[in-house]
C-alpha positions as CSV (number, residue, x, y, z in Angstrom):
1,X,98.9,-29.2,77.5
2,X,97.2,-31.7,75.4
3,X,94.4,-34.3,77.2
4,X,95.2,-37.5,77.4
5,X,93.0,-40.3,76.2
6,X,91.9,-42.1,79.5
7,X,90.8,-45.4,79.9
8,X,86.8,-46.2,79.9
9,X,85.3,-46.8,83.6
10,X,85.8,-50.2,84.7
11,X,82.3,-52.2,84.0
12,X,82.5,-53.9,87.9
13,X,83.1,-50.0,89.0
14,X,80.1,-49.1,86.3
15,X,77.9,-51.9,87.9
16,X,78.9,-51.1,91.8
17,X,78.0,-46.9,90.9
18,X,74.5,-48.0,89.4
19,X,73.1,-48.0,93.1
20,X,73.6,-44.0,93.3
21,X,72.1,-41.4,91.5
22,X,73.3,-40.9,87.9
23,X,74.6,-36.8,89.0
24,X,76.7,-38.7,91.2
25,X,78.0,-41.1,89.0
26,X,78.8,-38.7,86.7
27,X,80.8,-36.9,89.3
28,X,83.0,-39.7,89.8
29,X,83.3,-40.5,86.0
30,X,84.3,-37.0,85.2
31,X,86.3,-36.9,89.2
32,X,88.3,-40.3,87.5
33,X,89.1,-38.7,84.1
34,X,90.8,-36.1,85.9
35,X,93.0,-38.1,88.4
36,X,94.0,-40.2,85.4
37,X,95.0,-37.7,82.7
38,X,97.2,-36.1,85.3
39,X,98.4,-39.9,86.4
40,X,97.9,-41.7,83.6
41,X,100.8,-44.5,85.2
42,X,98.5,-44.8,88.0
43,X,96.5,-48.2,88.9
44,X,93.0,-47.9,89.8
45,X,91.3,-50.3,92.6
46,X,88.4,-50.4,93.1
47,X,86.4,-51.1,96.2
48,X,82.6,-51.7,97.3
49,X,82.8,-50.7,100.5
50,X,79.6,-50.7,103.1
51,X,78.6,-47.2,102.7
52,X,80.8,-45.9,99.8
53,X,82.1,-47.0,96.3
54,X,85.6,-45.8,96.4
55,X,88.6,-46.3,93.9
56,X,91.9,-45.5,94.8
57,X,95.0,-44.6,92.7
58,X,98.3,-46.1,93.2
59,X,101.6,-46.5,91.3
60,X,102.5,-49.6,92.4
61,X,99.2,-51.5,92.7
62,X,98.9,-51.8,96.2
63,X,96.3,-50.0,98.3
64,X,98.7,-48.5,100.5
65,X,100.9,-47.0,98.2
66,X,97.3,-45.1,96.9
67,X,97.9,-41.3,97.3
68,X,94.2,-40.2,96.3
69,X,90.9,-42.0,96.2
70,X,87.5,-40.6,94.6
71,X,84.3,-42.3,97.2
72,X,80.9,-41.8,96.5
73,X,78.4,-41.7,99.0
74,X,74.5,-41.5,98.4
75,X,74.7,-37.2,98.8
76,X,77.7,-37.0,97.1
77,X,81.7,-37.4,96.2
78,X,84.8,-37.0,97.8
79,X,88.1,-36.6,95.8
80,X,90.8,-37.0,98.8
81,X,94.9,-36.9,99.1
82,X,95.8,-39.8,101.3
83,X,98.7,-37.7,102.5
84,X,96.9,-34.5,101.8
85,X,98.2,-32.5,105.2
86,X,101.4,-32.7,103.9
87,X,100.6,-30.7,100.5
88,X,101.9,-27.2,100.4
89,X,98.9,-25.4,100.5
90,X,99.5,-21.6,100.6
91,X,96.0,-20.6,99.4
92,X,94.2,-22.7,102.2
93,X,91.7,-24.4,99.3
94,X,92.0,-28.2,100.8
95,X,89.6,-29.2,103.5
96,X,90.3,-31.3,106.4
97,X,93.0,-32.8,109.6
């Protein structure tokens, strides 16, 4: 399958990331290159939350449609499925209730 060409960061996503440590934002760079070549459709919004900078991915532009989000956090990233307990998962590999 060929890559898609996705998007560059959002500079207000750029500029909320700045307050973490570049490995991390360069976790959710690379965490957001991946969501968007296999949704390329999808709309990205973006949220500065009070401990996290989160962006979720929707198809129809509204938050609650979002079926994944990518949030960094000060030790880390999290790449979660909005409906993620309802994903076959036959392997076990996903994490979490």
């Amino acid at each position: 399958m060929k890559a898609r060409r996705v998007p560059p960061p959002n500079p207000e996503h750029l500029k909320f990331l700045q307050a973490y440590d570049p490995a991390i934002t360069e976790l959710v760079v690379a965490t957001r290159a991946l969501v968007l070549e296999l949704a390329p459709d999808s709309v990205e919004l973006i949220y500065d939350a009070f401990s996290a900078v989160s962006a979720g991915y929707s198809f129809t532009g509204r938050q609650r449609d979002s079926f994944v989000y990518i949030a960094a956090y000060a030790k880390g990233v999290n790449l979660g499925f909005w409906y993620g307990t309802l994903l076959p998962d036959p392997k076990s590999l996903l994490e979490g209730t």
